[in-house]
Backbone as a printed PyTorch tensor [residue, N CA C, xyz], in Angstrom:
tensor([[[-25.4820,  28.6090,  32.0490],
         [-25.1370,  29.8840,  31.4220],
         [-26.2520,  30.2670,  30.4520]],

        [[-27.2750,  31.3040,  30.5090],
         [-27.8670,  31.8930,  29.8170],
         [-27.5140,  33.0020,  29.1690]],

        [[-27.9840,  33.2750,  27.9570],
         [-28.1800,  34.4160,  26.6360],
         [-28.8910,  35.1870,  26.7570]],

        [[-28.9830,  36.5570,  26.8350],
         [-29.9410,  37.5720,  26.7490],
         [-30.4300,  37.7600,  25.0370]],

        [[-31.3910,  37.4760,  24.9590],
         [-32.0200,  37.1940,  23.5530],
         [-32.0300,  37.9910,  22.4470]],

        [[-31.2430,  39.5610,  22.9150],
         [-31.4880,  40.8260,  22.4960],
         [-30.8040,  40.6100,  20.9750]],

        [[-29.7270,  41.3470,  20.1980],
         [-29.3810,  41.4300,  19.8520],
         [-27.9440,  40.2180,  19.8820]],

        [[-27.6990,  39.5620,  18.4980],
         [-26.3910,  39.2290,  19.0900],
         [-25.0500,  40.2580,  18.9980]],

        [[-25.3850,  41.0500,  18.3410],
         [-24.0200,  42.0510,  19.1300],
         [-23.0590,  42.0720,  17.6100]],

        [[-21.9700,  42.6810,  18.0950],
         [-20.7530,  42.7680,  16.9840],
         [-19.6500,  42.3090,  17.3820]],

        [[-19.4180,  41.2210,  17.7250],
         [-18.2870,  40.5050,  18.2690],
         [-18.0710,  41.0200,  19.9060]],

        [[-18.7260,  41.5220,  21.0350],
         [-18.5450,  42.1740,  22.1050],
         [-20.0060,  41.3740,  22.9500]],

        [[-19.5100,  40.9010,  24.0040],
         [-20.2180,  40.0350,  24.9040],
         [-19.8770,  40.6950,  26.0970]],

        [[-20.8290,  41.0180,  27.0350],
         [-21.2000,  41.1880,  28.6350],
         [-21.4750,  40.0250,  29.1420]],

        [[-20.4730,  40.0360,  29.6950],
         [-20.4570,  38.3000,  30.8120],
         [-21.1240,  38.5250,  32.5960]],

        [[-22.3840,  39.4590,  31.5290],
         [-23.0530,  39.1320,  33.2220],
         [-24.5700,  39.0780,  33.1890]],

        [[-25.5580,  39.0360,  33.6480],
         [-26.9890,  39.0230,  33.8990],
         [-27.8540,  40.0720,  34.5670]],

        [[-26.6200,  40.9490,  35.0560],
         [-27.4060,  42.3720,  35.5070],
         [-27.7310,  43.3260,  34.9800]],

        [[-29.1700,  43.5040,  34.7700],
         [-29.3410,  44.2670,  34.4800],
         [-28.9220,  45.6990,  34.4060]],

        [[-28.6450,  46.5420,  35.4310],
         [-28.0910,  47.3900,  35.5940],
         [-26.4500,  47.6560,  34.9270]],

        [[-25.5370,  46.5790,  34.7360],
         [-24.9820,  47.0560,  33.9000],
         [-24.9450,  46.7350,  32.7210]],

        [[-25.6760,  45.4360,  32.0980],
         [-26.6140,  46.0100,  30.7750],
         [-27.0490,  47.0510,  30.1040]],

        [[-27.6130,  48.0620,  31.1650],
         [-28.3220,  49.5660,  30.5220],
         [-26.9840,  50.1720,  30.6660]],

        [[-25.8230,  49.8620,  31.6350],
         [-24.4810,  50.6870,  31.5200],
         [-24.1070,  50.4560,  29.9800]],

        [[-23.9210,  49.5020,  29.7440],
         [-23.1750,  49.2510,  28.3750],
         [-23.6410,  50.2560,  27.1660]],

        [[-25.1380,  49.8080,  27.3420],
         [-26.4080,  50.6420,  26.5510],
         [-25.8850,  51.6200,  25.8490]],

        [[-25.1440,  52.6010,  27.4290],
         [-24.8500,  54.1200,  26.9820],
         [-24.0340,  54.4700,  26.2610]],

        [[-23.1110,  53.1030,  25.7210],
         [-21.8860,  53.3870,  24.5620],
         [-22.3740,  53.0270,  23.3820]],

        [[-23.7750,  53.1550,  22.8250],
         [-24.2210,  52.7060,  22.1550],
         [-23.7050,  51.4810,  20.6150]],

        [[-23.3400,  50.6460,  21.6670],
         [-22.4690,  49.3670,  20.7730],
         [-23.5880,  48.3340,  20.8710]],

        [[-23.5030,  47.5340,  19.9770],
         [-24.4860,  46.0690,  19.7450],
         [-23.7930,  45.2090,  20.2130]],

        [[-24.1140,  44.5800,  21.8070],
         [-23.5610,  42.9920,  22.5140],
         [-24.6280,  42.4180,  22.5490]],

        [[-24.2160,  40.9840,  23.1310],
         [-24.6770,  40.2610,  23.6300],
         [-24.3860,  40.3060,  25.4360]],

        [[-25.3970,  39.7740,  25.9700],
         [-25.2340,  39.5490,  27.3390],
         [-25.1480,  38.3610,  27.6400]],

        [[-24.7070,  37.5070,  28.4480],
         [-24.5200,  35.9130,  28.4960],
         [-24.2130,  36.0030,  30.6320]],

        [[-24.7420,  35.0330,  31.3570],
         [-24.8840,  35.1140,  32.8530],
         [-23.7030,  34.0500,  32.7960]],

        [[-22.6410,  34.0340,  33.1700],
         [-21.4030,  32.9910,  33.5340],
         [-21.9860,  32.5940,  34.7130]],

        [[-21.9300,  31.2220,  34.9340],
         [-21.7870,  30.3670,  35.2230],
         [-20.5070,  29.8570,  36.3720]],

        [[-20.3550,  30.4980,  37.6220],
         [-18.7910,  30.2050,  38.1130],
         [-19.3420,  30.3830,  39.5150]],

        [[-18.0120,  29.4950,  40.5300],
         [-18.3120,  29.7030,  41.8870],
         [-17.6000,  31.1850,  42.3330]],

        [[-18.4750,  31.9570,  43.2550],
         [-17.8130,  33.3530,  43.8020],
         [-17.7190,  33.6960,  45.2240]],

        [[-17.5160,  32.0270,  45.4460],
         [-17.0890,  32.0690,  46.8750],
         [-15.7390,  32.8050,  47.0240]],

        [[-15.7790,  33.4240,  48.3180],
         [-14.3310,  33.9430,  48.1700],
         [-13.1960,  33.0090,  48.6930]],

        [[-12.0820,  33.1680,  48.4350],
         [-10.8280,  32.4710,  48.8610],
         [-10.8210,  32.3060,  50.5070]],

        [[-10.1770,  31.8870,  51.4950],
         [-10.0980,  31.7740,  52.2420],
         [ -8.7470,  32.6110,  52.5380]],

        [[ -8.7370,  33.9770,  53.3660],
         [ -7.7300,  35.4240,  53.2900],
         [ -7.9030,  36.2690,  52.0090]],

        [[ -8.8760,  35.9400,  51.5170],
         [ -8.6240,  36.5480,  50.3200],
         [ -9.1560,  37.9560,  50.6270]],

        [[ -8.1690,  38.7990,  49.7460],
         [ -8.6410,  40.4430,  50.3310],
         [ -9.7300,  41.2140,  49.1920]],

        [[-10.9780,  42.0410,  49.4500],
         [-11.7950,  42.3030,  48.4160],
         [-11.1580,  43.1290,  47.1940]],

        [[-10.0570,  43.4620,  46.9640],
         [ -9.4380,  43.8980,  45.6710],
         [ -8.8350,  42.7140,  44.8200]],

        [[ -8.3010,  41.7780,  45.8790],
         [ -8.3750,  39.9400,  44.9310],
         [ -9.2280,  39.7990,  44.6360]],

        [[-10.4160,  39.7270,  45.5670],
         [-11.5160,  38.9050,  45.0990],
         [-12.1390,  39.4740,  44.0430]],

        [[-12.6910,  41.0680,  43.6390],
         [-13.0630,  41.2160,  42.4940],
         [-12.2900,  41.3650,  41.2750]],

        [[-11.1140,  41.1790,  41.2900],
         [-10.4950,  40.8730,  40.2450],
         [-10.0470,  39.9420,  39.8430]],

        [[-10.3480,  38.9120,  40.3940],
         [-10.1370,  37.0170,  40.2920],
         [-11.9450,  37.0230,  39.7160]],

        [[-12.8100,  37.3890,  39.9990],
         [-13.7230,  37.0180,  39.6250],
         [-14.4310,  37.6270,  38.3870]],

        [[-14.3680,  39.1610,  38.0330],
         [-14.0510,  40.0170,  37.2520],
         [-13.1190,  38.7650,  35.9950]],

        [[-12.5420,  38.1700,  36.1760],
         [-11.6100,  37.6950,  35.2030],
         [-12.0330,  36.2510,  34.9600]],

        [[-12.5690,  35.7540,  35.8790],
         [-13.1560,  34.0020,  36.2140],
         [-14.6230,  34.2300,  35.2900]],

        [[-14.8340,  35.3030,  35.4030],
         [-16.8990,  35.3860,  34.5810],
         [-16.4220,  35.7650,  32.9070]],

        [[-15.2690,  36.3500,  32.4240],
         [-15.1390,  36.6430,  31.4720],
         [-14.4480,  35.4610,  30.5200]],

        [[-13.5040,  34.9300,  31.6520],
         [-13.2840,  33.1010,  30.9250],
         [-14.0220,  32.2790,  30.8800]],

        [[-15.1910,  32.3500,  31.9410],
         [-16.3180,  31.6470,  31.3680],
         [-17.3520,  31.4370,  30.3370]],

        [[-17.2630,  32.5820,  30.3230],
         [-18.0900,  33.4890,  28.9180],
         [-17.3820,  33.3560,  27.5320]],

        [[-16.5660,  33.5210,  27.8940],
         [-15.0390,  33.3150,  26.9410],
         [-15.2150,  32.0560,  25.9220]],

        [[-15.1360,  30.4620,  26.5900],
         [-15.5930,  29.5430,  26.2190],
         [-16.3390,  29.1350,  25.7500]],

        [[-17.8960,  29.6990,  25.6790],
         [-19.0190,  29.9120,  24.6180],
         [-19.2450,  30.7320,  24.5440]],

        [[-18.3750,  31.7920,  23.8730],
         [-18.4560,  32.5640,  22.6180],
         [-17.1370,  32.8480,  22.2300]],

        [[-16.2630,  32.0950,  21.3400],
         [-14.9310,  32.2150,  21.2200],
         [-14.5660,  32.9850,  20.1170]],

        [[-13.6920,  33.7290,  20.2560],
         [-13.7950,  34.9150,  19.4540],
         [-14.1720,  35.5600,  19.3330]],

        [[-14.5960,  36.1930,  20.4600],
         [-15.6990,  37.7700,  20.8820],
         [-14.5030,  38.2960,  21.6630]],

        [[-15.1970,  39.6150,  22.0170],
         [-14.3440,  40.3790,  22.6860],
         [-15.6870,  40.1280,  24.4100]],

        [[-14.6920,  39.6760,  25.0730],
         [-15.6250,  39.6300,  26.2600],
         [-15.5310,  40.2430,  27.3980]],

        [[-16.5550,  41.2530,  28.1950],
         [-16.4990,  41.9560,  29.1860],
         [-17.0890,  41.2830,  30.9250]],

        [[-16.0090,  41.0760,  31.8660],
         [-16.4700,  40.5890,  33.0300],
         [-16.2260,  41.7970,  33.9940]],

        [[-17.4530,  41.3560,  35.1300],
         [-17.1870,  42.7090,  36.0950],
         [-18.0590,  42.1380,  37.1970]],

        [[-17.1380,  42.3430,  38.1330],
         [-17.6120,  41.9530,  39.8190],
         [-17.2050,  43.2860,  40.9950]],

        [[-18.1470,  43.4890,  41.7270],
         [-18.6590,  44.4610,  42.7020],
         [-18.5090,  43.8440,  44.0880]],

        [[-17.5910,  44.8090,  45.0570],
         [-18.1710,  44.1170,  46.5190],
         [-18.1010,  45.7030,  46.9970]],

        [[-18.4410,  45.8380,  48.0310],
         [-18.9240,  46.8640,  49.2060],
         [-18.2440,  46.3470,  50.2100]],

        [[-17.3290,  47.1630,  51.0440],
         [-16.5390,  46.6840,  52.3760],
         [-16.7150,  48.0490,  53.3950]],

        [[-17.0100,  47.8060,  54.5710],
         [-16.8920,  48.4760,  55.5900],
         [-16.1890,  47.6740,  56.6230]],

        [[-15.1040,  48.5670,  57.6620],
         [-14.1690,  48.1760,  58.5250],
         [-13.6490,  46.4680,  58.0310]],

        [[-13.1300,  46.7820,  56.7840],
         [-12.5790,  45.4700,  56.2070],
         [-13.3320,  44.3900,  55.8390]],

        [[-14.3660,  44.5280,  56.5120],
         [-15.4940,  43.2140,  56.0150],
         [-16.3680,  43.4470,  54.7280]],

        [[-16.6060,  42.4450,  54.0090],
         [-17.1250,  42.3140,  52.9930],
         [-18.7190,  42.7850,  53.3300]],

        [[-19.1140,  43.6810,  52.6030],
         [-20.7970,  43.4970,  52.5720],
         [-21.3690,  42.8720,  51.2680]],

        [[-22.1200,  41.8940,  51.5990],
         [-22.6320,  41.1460,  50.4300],
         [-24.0260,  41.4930,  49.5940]],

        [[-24.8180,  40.6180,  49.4980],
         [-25.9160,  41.2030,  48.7070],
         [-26.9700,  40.4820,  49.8750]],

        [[-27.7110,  41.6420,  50.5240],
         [-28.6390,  41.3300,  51.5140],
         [-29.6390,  40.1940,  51.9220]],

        [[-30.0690,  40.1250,  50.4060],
         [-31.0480,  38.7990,  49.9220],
         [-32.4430,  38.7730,  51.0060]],

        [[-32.4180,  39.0170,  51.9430],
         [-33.6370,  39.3080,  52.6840],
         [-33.9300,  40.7760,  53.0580]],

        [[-35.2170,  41.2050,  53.2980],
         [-35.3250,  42.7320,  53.7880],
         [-34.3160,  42.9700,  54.9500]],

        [[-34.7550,  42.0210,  56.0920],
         [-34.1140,  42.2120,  57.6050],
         [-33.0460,  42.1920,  57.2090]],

        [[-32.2960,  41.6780,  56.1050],
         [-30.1660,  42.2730,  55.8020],
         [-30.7850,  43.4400,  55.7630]],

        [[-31.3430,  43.8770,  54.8830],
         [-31.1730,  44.9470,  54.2270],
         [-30.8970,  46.2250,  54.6900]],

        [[-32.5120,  45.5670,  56.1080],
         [-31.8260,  46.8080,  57.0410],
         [-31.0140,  46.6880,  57.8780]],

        [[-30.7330,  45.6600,  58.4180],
         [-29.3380,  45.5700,  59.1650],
         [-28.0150,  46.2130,  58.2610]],

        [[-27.7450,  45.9130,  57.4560],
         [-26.9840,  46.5650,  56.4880],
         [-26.6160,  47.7770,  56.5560]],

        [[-27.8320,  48.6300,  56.2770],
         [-28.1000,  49.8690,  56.0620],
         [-27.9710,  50.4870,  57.4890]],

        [[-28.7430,  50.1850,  58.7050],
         [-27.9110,  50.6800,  59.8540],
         [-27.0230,  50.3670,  60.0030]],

        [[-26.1010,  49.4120,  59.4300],
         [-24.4020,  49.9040,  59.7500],
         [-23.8830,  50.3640,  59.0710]],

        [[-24.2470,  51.0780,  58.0340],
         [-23.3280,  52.1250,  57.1200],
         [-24.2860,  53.2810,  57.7290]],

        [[-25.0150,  53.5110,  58.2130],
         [-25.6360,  55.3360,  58.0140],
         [-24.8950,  55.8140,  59.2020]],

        [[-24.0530,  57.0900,  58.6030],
         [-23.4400,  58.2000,  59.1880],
         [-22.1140,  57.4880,  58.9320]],

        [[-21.6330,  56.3700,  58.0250],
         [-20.1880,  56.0160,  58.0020],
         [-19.9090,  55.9140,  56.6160]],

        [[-18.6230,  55.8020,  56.3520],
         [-18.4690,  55.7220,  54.7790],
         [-18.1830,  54.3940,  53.9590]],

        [[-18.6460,  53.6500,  52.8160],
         [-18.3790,  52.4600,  52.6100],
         [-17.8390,  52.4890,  51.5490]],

        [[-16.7560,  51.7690,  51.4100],
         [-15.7970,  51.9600,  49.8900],
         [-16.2390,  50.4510,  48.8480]],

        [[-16.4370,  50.9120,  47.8370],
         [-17.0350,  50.1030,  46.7250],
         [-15.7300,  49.7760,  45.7950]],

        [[-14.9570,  48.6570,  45.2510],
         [-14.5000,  48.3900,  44.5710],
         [-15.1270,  47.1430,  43.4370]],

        [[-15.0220,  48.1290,  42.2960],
         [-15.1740,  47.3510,  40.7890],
         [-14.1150,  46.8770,  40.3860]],

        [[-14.4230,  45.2480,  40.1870],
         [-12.9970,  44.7340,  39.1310],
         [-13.5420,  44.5640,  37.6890]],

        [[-12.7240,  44.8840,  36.7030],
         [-13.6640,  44.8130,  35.5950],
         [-12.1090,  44.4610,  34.5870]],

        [[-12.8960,  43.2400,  33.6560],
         [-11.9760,  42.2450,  33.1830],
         [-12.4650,  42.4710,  31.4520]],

        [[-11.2690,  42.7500,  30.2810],
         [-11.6190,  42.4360,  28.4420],
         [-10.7770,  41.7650,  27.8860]],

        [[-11.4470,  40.5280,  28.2910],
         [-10.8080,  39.5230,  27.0790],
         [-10.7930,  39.7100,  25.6270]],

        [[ -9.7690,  39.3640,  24.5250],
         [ -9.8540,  39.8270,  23.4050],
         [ -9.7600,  38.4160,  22.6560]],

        [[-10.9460,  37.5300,  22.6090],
         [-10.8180,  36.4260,  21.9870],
         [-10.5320,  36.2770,  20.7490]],

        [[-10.0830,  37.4100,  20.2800],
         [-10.1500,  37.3670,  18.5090],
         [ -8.3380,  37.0710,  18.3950]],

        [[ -7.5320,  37.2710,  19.8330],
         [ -6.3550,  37.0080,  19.4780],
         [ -5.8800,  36.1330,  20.3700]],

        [[ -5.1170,  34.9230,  19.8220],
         [ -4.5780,  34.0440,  20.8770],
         [ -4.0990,  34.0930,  21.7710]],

        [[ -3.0560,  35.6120,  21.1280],
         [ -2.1470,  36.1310,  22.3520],
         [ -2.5500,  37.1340,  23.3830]],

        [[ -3.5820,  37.5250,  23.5850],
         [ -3.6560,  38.7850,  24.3170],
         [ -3.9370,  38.6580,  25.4000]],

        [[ -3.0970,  39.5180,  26.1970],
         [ -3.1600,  39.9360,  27.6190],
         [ -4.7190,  40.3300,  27.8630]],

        [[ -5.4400,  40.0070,  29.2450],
         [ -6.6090,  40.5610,  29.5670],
         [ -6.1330,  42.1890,  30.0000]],

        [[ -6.8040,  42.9800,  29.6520],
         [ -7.1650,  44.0730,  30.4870],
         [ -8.1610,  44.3540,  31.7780]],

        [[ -7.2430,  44.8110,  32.3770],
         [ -7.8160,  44.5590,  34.0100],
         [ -7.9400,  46.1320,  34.5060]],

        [[ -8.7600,  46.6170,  35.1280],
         [ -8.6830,  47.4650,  35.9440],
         [ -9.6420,  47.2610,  37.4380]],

        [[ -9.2450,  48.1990,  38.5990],
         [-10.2050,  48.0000,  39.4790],
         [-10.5730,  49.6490,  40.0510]],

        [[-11.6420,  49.6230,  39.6180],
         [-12.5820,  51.2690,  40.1940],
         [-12.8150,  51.3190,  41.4950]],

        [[-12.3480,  52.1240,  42.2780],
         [-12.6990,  52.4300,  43.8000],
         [-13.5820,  53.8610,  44.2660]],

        [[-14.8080,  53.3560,  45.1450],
         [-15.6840,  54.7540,  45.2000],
         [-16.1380,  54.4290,  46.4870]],

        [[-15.3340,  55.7000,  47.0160],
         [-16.4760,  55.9170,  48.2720],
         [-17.3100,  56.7530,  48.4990]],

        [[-18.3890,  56.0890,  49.2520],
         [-19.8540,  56.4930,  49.6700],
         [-20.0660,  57.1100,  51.3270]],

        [[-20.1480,  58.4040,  51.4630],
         [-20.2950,  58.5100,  52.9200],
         [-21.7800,  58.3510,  53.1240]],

        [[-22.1630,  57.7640,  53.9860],
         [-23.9630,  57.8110,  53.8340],
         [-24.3010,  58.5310,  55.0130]],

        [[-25.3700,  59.7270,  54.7650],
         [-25.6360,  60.3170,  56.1760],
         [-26.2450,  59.3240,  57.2680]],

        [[-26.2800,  60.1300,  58.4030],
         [-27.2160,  59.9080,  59.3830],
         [-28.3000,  59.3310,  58.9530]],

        [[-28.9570,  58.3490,  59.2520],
         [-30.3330,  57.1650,  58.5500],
         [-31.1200,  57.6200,  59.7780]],

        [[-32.2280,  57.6920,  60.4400],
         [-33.0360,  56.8420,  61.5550],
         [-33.7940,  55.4670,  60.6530]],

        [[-34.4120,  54.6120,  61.2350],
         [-34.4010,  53.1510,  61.4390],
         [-35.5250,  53.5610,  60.6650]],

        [[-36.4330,  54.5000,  60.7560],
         [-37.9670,  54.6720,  59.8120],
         [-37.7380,  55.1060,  58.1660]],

        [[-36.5390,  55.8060,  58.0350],
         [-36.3900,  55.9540,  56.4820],
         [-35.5730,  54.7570,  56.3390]],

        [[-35.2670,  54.2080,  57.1610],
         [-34.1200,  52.5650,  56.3170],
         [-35.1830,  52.0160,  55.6050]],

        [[-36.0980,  51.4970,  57.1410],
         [-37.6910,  50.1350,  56.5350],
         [-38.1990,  51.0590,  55.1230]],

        [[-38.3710,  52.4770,  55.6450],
         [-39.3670,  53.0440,  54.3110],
         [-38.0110,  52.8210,  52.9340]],

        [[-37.0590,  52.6980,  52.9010],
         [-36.2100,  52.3380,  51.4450],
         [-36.3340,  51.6250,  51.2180]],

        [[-35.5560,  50.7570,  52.1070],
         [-35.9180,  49.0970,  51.6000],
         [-37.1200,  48.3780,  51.4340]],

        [[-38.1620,  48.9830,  51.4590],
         [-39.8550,  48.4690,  51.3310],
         [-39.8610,  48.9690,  49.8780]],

        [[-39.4790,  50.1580,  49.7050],
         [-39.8500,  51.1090,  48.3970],
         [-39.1060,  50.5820,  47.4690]],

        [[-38.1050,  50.4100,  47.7580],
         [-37.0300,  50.3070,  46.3040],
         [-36.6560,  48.6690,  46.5700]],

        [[-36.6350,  47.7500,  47.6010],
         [-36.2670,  46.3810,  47.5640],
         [-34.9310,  46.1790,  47.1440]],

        [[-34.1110,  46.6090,  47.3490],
         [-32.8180,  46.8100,  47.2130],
         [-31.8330,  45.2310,  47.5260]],

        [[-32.5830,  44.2100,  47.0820],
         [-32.4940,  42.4510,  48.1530],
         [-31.1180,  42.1390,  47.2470]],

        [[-30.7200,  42.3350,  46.0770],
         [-29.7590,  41.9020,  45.1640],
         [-28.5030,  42.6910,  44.8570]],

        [[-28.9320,  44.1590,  45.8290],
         [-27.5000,  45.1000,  45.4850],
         [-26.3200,  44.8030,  46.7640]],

        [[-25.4280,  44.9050,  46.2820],
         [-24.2260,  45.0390,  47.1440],
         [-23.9430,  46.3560,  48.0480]],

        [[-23.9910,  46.1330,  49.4490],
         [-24.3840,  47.3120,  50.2190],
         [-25.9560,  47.3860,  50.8760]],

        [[-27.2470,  46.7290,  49.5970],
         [-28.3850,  46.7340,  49.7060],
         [-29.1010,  48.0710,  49.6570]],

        [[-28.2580,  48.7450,  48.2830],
         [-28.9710,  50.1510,  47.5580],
         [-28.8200,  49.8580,  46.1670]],

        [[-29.5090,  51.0280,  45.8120],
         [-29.4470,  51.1410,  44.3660],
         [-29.2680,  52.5010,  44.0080]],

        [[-27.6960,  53.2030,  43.9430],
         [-27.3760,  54.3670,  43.3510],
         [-27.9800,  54.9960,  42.5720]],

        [[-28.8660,  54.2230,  41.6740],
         [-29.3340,  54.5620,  40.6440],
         [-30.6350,  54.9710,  40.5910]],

        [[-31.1000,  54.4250,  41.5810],
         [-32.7470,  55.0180,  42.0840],
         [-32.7400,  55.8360,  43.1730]],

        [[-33.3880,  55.1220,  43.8610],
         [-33.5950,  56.3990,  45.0780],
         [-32.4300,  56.1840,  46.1150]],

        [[-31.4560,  55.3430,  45.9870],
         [-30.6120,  54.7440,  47.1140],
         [-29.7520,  56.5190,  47.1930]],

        [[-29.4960,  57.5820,  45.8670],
         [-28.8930,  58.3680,  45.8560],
         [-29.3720,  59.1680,  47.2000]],

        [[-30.6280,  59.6460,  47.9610],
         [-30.7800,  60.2820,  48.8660],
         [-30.3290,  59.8010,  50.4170]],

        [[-29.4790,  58.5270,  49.7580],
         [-28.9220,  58.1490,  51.6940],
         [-27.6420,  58.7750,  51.7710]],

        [[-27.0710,  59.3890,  50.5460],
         [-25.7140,  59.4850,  51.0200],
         [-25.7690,  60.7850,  51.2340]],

        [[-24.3450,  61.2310,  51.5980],
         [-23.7550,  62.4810,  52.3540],
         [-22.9500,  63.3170,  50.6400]],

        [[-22.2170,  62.2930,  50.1450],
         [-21.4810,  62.7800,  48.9640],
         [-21.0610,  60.9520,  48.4300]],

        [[-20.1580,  61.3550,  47.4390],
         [-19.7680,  60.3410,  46.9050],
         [-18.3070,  60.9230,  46.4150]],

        [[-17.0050,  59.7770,  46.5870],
         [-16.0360,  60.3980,  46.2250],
         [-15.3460,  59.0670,  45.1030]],

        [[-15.3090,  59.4920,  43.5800],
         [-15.1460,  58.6390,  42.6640],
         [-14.4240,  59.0310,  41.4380]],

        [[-13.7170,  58.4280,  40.2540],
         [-12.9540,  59.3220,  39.4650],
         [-13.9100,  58.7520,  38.2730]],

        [[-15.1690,  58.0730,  38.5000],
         [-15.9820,  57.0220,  37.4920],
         [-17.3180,  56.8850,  38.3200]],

        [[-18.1180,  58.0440,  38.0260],
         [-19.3440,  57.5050,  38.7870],
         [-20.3860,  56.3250,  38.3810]],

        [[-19.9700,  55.6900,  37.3070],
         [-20.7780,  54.3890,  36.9510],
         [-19.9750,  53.2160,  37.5760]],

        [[-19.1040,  53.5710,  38.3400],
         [-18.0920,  52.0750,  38.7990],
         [-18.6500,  51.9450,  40.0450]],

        [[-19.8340,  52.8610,  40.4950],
         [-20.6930,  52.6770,  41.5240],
         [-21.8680,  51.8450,  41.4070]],

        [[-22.3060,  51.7090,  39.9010],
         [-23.1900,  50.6550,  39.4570],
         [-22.6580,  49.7800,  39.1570]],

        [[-21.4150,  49.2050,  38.7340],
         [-21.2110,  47.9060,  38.6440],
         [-20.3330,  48.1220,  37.4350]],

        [[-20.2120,  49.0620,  36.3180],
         [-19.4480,  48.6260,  35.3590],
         [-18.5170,  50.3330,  35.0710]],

        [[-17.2460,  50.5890,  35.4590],
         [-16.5850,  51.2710,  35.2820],
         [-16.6540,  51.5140,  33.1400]],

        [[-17.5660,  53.1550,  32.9480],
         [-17.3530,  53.0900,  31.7140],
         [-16.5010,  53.9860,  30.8760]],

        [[-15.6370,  54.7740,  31.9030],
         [-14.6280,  55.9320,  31.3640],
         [-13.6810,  54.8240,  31.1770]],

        [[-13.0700,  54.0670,  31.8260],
         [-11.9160,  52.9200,  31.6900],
         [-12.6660,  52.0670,  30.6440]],

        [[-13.8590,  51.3990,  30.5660],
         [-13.8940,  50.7890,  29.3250],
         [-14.1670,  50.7800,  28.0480]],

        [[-14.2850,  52.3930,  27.9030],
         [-14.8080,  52.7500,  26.8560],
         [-13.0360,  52.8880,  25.9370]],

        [[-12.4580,  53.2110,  26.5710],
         [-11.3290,  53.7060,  26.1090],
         [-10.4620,  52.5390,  25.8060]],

        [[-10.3940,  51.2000,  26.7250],
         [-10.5630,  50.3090,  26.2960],
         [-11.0500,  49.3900,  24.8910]],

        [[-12.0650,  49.9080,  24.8890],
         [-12.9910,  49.1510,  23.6660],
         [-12.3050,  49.8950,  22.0210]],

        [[-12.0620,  51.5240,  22.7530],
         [-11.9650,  52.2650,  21.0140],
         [-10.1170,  51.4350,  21.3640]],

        [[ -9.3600,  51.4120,  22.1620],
         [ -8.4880,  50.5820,  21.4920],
         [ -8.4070,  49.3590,  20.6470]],

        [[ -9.4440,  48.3230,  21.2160],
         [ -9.6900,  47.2470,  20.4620],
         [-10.5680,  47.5800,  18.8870]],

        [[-10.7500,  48.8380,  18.7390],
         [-11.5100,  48.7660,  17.5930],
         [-12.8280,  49.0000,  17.5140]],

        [[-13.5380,  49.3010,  18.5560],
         [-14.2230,  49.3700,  18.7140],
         [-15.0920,  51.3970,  18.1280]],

        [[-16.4800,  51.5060,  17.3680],
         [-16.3450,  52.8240,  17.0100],
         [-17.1170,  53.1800,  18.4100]],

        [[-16.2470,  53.5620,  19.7500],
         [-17.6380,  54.1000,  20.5970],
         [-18.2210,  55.7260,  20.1660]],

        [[-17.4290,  56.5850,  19.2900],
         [-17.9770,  57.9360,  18.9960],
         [-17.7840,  57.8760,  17.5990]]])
């Protein structure tokens, strides 16, 4: 389990290592810490992807939980599913584009589980929610896939884009009630969240 060296924060910890929702947090302009949990994310055996990111969503924030006790701690896990199957994180180019030709011209639904532990009280219930967004992606040919995935290297995203860069010109539309729960950290649900715990986000 590693520390992001930044700031240690005001009692509020991000129990993850991505960058990307690191700079999410950013935008509520609060002082955390970031910390990478440490946990297996294999999935269950039947396990369905709205379990799985919310068992794990909740497994990275108890991990985190444990070294730093008495923080308020934020966990959050991402999968991408088309025709029920999980899409994972590509890790080689050739996923990437395999990947990517099987979503272009179809739609892929993204669910965020996103987990706030409130270590400052013995008793408290986690807050759980799970963000759902779908992505229709147009029509691809096979020469703008290689030219994305060369350009942007997309080897670590789920789906094998990056919403946030140029991955926005594959799609058709996007249908979401939280367009950051497409990057990884739902922040209309956790912001509102946080000013309950006390938090000043405005």
């Amino acid at each position: 389990m590693t520390a992001d060296p930044r700031s240690p924060g005001d009692g509020l910890v991000l129990a993850s290592g991505s960058p990307y929702r690191r700079e999410l947090l950013d935008r509520l302009a609060l002082a955390f810490e970031s910390v990478s949990p440490s946990i297996d994310e294999t999935p269950w055996k039947g396990e369905e992807p709205a379990e799985l990111v919310t068992r794990l969503a909740l497994d990275k924030a108890r991990a985190v939980a444990r070294e730093r006790p008495g923080r308020v701690i934020i966990g959050s896990d991402q999968v991408a599913t088309l025709d029920d199957e999980i899409l994972g994180k590509p890790g080689t180019t050739e996923n990437a584009v395999a990947m990517l030709t099987r979503c272009s011209g179809r739609s892929v639904e993204f669910l965020t589980g996103v987990c706030v532990l409130d270590g400052r009280s013995s008793d408290a219930e986690p807050a759980m929610h799970m963000d759902i967004t779908r992505v229709a992606f147009r029509p691809l040919n096979r020469k703008e896939i290689i030219r994305y995935v060369d350009r942007e290297r997309p080897l670590d995203c789920a789906g094998g884009f990056r919403s946030e860069g140029l991955g926005i010109a594959l799609f058709d539309r996007i249908d979401s009630q939280d367009p950051t729960g497409l990057i990884g950290l739902p922040l209309i649900w956790l912001s509102k969240v946080l000013v309950r715990l006390g938090f000043e986000v405005l």
